[in-house]
N, C-alpha and C positions, 0 to 999 in steps of 0.2 A: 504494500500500500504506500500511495506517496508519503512521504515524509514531512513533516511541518510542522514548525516549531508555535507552539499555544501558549501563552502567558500564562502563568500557572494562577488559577485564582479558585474559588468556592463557583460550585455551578449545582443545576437542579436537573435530574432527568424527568420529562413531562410528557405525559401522555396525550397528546393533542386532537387525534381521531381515532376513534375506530371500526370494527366491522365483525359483524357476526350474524352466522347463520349456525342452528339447531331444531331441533325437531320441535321448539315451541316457538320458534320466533322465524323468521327470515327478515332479519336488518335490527339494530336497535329500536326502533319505535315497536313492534313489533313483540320485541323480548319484553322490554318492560310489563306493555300489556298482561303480557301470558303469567309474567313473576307475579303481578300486583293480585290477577287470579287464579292463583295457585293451578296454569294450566297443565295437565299430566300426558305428556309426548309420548308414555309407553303403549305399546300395541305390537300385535304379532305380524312379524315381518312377512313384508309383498315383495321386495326388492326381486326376490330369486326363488323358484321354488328349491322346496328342501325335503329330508327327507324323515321329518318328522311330521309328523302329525297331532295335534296341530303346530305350525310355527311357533318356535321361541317371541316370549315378547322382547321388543328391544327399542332403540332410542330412532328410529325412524325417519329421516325429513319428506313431507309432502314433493308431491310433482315443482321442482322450480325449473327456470332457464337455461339451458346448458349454450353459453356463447358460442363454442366450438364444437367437436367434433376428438371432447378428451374425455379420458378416464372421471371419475366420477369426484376420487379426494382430488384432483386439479381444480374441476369446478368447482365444487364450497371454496376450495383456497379462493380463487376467484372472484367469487361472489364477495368473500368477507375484505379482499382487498380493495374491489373497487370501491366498495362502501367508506372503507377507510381511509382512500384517498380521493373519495368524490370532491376536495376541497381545497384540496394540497394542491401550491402553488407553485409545486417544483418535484422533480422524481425524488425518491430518497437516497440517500448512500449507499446505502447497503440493506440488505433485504435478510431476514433470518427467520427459516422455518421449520418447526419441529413435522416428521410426519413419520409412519411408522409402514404403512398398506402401499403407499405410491399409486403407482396403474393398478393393483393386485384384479379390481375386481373386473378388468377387461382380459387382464393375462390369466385370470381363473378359464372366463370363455376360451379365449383363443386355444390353450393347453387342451381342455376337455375334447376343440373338435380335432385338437390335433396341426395345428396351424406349424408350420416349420420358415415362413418368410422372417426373416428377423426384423424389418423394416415396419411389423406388425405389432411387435414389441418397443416403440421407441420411445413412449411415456413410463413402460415399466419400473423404474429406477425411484425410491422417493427423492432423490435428487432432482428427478427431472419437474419436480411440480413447485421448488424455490428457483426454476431456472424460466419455469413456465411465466411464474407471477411476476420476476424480474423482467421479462420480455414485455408484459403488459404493464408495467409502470415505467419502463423507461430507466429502472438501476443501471450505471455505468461503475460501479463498483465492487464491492467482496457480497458476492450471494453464496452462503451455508446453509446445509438441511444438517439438524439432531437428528437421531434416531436412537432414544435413551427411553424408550417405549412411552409409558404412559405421564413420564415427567417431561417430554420431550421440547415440546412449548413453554415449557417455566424456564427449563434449559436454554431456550432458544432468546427469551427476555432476557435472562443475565449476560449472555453474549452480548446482547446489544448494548445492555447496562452498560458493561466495561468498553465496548467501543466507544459509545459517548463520552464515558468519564474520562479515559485518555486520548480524547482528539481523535479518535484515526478518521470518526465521520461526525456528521452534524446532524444527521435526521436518516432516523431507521426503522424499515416496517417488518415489524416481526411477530410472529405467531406460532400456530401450528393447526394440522386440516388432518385429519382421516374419515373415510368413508367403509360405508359396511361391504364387507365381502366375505365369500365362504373362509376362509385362513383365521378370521377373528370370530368370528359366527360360529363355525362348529370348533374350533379350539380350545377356546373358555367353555363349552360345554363338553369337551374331550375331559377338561380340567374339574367338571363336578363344581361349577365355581358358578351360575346359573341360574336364578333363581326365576322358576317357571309360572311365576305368578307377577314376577315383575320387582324390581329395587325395592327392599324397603333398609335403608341404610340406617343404622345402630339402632333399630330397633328388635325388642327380644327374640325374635320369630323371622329373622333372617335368616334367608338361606343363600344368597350370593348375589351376584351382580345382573345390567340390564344391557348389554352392548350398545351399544352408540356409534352415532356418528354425528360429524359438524365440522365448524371451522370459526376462529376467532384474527382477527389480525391489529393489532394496535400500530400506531403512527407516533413513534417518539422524537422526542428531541433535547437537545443540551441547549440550557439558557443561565445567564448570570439572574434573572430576575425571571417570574411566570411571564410567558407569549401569552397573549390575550385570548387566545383561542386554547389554552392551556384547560384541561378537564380536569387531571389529578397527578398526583405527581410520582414517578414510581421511585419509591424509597431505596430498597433494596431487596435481593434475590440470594437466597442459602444453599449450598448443594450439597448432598454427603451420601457416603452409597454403605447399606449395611454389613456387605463384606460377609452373607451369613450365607444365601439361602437363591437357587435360581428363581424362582415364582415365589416363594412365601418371604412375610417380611420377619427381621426379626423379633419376636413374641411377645418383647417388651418395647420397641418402638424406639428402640435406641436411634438408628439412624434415621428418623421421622424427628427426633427431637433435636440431635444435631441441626439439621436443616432450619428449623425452627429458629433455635438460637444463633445461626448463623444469618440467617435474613436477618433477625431481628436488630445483629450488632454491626451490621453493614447498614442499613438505614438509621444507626442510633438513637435507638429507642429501647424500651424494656416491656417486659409483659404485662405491665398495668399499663402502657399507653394505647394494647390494641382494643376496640371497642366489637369487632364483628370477628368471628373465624370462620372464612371459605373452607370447608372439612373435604378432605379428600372422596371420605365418606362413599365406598362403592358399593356397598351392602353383603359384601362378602361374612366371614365368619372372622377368620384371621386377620384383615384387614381394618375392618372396624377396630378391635381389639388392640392392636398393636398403634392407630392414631389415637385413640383414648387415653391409654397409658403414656405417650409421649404431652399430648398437647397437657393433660394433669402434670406430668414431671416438669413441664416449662412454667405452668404456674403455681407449682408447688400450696401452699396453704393460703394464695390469693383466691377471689369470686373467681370463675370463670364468666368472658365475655358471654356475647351473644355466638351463637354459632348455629350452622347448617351446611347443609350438603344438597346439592341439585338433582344429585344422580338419581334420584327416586324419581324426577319429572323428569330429565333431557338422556339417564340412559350414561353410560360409561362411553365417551367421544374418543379416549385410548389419546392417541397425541396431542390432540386439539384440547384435552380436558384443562390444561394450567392459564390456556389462552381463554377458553371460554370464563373461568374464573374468575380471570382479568377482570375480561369484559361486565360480568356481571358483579364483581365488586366493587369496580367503578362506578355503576352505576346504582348501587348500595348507597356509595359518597354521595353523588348529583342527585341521585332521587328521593333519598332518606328512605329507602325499601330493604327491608332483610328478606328474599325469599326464604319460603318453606322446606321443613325439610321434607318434604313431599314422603309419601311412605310412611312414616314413625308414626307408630300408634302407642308401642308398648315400652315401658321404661325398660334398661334392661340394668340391673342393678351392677352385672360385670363392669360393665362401661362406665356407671355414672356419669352419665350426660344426657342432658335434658335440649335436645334443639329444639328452632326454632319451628312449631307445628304450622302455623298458617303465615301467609305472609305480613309482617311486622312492619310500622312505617317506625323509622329510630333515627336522629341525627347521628351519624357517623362519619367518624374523623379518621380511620384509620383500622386498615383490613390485614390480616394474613392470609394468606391464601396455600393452601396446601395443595402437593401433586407429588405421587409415589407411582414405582413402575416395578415392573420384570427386574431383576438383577440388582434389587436393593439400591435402585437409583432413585433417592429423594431428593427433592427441591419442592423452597416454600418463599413464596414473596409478601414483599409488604408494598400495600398501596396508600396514601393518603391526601388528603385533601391539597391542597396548594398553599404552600406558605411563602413568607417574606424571603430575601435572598440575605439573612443577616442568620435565617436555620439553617442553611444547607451546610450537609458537613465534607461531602466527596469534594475532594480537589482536581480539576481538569488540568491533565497531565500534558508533556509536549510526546507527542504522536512517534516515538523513535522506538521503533521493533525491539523487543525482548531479547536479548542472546540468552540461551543455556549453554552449561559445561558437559562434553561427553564425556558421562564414565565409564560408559558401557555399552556396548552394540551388537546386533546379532541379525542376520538374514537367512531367509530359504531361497531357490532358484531350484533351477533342474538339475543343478550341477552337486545340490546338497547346502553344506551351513555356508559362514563368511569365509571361511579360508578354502574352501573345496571352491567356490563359487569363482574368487579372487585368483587361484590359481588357473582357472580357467580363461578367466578375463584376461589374463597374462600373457596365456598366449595365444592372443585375439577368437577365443573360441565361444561361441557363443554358452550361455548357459541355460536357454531358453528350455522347458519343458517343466512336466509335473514331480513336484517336490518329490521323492521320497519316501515312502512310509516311516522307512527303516529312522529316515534323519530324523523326523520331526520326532518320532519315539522316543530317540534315544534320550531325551530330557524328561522325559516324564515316565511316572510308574505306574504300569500297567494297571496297577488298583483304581489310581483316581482317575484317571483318564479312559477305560474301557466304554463309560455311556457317552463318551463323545464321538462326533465325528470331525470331518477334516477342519473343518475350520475353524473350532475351538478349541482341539488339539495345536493345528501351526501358531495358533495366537497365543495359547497358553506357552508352550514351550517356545516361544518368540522370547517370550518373556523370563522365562526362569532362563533361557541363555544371555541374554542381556544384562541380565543381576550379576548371574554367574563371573561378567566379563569382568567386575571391575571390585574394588575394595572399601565400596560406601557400607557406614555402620549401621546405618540403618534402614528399613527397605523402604520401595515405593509408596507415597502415601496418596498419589492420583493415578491415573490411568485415562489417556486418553487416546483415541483406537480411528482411525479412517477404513472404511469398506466401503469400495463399489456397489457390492453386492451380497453383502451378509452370508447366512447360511445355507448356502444354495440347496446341500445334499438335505439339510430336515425339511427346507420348503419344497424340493419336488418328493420326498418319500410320504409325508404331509399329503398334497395333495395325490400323489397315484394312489393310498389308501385311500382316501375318501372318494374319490370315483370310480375305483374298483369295487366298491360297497355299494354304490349306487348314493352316493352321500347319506351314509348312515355310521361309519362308522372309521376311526383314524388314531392317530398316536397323539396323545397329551405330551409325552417327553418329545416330539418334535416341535409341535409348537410353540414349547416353550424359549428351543432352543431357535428356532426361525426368527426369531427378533433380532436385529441387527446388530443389537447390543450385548447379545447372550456373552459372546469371546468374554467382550471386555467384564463382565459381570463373572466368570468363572476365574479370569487373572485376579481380581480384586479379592475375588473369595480364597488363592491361592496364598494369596500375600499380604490379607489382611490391611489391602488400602480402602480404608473409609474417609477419603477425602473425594473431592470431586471425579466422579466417574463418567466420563463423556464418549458416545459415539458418534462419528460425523461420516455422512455419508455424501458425497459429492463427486460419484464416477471417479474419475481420471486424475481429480486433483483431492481425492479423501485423506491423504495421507497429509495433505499440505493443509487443509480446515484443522486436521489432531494438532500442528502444531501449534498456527495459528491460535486456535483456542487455549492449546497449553500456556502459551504467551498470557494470554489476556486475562487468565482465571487465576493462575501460582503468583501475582504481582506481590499477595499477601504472607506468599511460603517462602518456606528458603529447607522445603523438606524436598528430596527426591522424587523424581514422577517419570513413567515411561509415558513414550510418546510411540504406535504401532501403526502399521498399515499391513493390511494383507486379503488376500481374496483365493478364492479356492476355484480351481477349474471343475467344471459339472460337463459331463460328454453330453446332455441332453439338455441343459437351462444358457449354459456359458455362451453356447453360438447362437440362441436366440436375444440375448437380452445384454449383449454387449459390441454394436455392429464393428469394436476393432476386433474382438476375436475373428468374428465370423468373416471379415476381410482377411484375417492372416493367417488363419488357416493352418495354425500348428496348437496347439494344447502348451501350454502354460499356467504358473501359479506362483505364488510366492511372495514373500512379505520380509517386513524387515521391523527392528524394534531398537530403539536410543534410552538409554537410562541417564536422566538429565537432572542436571539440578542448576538453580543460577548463578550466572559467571560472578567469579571471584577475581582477584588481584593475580592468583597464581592457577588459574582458570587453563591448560594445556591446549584444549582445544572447543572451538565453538560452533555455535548452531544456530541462526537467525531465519528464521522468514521476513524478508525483505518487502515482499511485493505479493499480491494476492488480489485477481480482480476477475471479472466476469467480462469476456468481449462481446456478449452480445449488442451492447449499444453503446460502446466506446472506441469509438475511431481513433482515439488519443492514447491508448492506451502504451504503445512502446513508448513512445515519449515519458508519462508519467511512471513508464519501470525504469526507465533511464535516467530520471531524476532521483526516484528512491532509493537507486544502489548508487547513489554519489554521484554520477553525472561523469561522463568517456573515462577523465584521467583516471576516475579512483579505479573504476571497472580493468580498465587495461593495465591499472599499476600491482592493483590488490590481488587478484584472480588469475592464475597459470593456466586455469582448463577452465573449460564449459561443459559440463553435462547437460545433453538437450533433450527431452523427452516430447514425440510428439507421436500420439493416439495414431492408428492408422487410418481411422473412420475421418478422423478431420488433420490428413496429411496437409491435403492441399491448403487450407487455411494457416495449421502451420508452420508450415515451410516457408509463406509467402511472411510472418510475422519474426522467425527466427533470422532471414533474409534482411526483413527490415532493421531489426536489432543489430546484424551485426555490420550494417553498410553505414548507420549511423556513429556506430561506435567506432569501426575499424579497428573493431576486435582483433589481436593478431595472433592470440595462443592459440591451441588444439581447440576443438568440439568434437563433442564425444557423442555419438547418436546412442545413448542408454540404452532405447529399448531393442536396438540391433541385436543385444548382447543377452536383455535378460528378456527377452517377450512382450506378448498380449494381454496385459491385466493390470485392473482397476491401478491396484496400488505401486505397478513397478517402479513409482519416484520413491515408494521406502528404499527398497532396494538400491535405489540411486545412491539416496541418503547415504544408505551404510560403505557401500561400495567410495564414495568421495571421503567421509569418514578417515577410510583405509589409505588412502590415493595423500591423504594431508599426514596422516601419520607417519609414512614410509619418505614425504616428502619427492615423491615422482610419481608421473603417470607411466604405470608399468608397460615392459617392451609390447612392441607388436600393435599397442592399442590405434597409434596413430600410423599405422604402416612403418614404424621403425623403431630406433633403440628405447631402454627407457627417456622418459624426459621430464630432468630437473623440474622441481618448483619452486625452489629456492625462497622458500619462506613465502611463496605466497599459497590462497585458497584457494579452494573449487568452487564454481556456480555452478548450482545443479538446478534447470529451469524447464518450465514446462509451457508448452506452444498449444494453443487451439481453440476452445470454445470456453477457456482459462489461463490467464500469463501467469506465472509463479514463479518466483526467486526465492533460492534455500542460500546461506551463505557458509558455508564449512570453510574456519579459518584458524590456524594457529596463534 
């Protein structure tokens, strides 16, 4: 991202518009309505037939407008975005959205008739519906998609959070969208987690959840004083992952209350100042239970606020649920409405909590908002009214990229680990193809690892080699993970059972693990990181969003954290739903993992992402990388090699961008065409990563790489970048 220097002063982040669509409302006026009459969205699903009888009830949205001719979460995204920016007087910076299904429920169709065109698949990706809504607002900026399941959208807010707070942008639309489809539909009922009468969240005769679908999208911004069209002001956002348990959380709510008191002390504030709490509240058994016990241990022998839970009217929205919270506790602030906890009838004396039964008109100053997912991935924010600029406490930072120190690194390729791989590269031999069993095994024991499949195996043992590399005393306490494309093997064995059933019947333990985030959620459970646990899924550039976000979230640590990327080749999903595979026509996999902490004085070696932006609506955009990495002389003084990675699907774009960079710069070192060497997949810039890593340690680019002997680097680093329908600068420098 460009670079640029901010005055450092007190500023406020402000919610200015927004937009949302759910099964009670279509647009804000809309919702209110439905809140203030406690309307109930639950009914048995029409979407798709199924093969129950009757239909599950679930969170539903009526017939709306579909603009295009996409997947179903593109359009709510959609929907809730132009609403949010029906006003806005300028595109936003950057664009941030949690989604979790993507295309799912068109690529359910096309799979079932059997469909083999890959160009059929091209919305497939939850990446592709933050690339979609960026295209329709006009972002010329950093567009990321979460994929942290059902916190995914709260996830997606804190990101924006800290972009604001340190300058990289000015005004950010972030959210998060899913839509119903079989994957989410019959999985949570795979899971016994379903309650066939409909949500009735903490009440005593719960029996589980109501699926959903929707979409929320907020329009923020950084101001030294409230903008006049200022709604409410977003305080702060807390993230922590329980480190305990794939689907369950753990039983006392330990990392539900982390989160808790981590929002709380990022907005500055304490638990007597919240007046409302947004309850995660999904009517499960365990769930309920485990936010009970945390939100009680945050207010220990205080009243408890007011509090409720939606999901008994709008249904479990799964990624969208932290956004739609937002949205409807903002509107808590501006309309003095507490909705119902729709469902609760019965106290349940476990819990001790009494919410709110009908809808409540309260002045309210100040909300928390809850959102829990898959993999012990909790985040909770705080909303509240707008105050003077003499409260604000977050300082607006000057916008200069984050370096970490590598202490450790580790890769797969076809060739095997980093050294089998490097020796290969050596001697210019490609290392292209599918990892290994044997390799990714040999790091893990058979015991813990037998219910895995491949890609939670390469990730975990990504990771214990990584640690392994290096001599920090204490382990990872984040974890943040880039995939193209998640678990490919649970989500096609996933669905071939359920259509070989005739949709009656399928695996709960794939499901679970089908969540994009599952990896990263089995590493944290290895090693006992309960700090922020993030998945970022963004194609081609996933691996460059993990750092990025590493950057923007540890500003507060100075504890260790891996940063991963990696993707698994599927002989049946891979050449539909990624058009470089299906162009290159050779099978590849593999990833790569960094064990970081932040640079010190005696710092050996470093790691920056420089530069990170979206081309779709930026003709400027070499110029403005060319500016963030210093501008010609630093580029040609600093940097011996260029690692260029560019996607096959979008060669010809670019070739024509990597051309342009380098006629401006008059670049004169080597360039390294990466993926020559290691393949077709999502993440092959981790791999880059490690591979430049290696290239600065040894101080040469090894023989043969550039058609001749080795060659010097003489104290300088590698740029490892990447060309296409995303510019990205990594900078590995001694």
């Amino acid at each position: 991202m460009p670079d640029r220097e901010i005055k450092l002063s007190k500023t406020g982040i402000f919610i200015i518009s927004m937009g949302i669509i759910s099964p009670v409302g279509q647009g804000v006026g809309e919702t209110i309505n439905s809140i203030r009459k406690d309307v109930r969205g639950i009914r048995p699903l029409c979407l798709f037939p199924t093969g129950h009888t009757p239909p599950l009830p679930v969170g539903e949205i009526d017939s709306f407008s579909f603009m295009e001719n996409v997947p179903r979460t593109h359009a709510l995204a959609l929907y809730a975005a132009k609403e949010a920016m029906k006003d806005a007087d300028r595109a936003p910076d950057a664009v941030v959205i949690g989604v979790t299904t993507g295309g799912m429920s068109v690529t359910e169709e096309l799979l079932k008739r059997g469909e083999i065109d890959f160009k059929q698949y091209s919305y497939h990706s939850t990446g592709s519906v933050s690339e979609y809504i960026a295209r329709h607002v006009g972002c010329k900026g950093p567009v990321l998609t979460v994929s942290t399941a059902c916190s995914s959208a709260t996830v997606a807010l804190k990101i924006a959070l800290e972009m604001l707070r340190y300058g990289k942008v000015k005004q950010v639309l972030a959210g998060g969208a899913d839509a119903l489809c079989r994957l989410t539909y019959y999985g949570f009922h795979a899971l016994q987690l379903v309650d066939a009468t409909g949500a009735h969240p903490f009440d005593r005769n719960r029996l589980g959840m109501s699926v959903g679908e929707g979409a929320a999208m907020l329009l923020l911004t950084a101001a030294d004083s409230p903008p006049e069209n200022a709604i409410a002001e977003l305080l702060g956002v807390g993230l922590s992952c329980d480190a305990y348990h794939p689907a369950t959380p753990h039983p006392q709510g330990f990392g539900a209350l982390r989160a808790m008191m981590a929002a709380l002390s990022d907005a500055g504030i304490t638990p007597a100042d919240i007046d409302y709490i947004h309850l995660h509240g999904t009517g499960t058994i365990d769930n309920d239970l485990a936010e009970a016990r945390a939100v009680h241990a945050l207010f220990g022998n205080q009243p408890l606020p007011l509090l409720s839970s939606i999901k008994g009217s709008v249904g479990h929205s799964l990624a969208a649920a932290g956004a739609i919270g937002a949205v409807v506790s903002t509107l808590s602030i501006t309309q003095g409405i507490i909705p119902a906890n729709t469902g609760f009838h019965d106290f349940d004396p476990g819990l001790r909590l009494t919410p709110v039964r009908e809808p409540l008109e309260a002045k309210i100053n100040t909300v928390l908002v809850n959102a829990f997912g898959f993999g012990g991935n909790n985040a909770a924010l705080v909303i509240g009214r707008t105050r003077g600029q003499q409260d604000f406490t977050a300082p607006v930072c000057a916008a200069k990229p984050r370096a970490f120190a590598v202490l450790g690194s580790s890769c797969f390729t076809g060739a095997g680990d980093a050294v089998q791989t490097m020796e290969r590269v050596s001697r210019a031999e490609g290392t292209a193809g599918i990892v290994p069993s044997a390799e990714i095994l040999k790091f893990l024991s058979e015991k813990y690892s037998r219910r895995m499949k491949r890609l939670c195996r390469m990730v975990l043992s990504l990771a214990v080699s990584a640690c392994g590399d290096t001599t920090m005393t204490k382990p990872p306490a984040s974890v943040f993970f880039g995939t193209g494309w998640g678990g490919l093997s649970e989500t096609h064995d996933f669905l071939t059972k359920l259509f070989a059933s005739n949709e009656r019947f399928t695996s709960p333990t794939d499901f679970v693990s089908s969540v994009h985030n599952a990896a990263a959620g089995q590493v944290a459970i290895h090693l006992r990181a309960t700090g922020p646990n993030v998945t970022m899924t963004g194609g081609d550039c996933s691996f460059e969003q993990a750092l990025l976000c590493a950057s923007l979230l540890t500003r507060n640590s100075d504890d260790p954290l891996l940063v991963i990327g990696a993707d698994e080749y599927h002989e049946k999903l891979s050449p539909l739903f990624d058009a470089s595979v299906a162009q290159a026509g050779v099978p590849a996999d593999g990833g790569g993992a960094l064990c970081l902490m932040p640079v010190t004085s005696t710092s050996p070696l470093q790691i920056c992402l420089s530069f990170f932006s979206y081309t779709g609506n930026n003709s400027k955009c070499i110029m403005e990388l060319i500016n963030a990495l210093g501008g010609r002389e630093r580029i040609n003084d600093k940097f011996g090699a260029l690692m260029a990675g560019i996607p096959a699907a979008q060669k010809e774009k670019g070739e024509g961008q990597l051309n342009k960079f380098l006629s401006l710069t008059g670049y004169p070192h080597p360039v390294i065409d990466y993926r020559r060497f290691v393949g077709e997949f999502a993440s092959a810039s981790a791999v880059a990563a490690i591979l430049a890593v290696s290239t600065v340690n040894a101080d040469e680019i090894p023989g043969n790489v550039c058609h001749q002997g080795p060659v010097p680097l003489r104290g300088k680093g590698v740029l490892v970048m990447g060309f296409g329908n995303y510019i990205t600068a990594m900078e590995i420098k001694p």
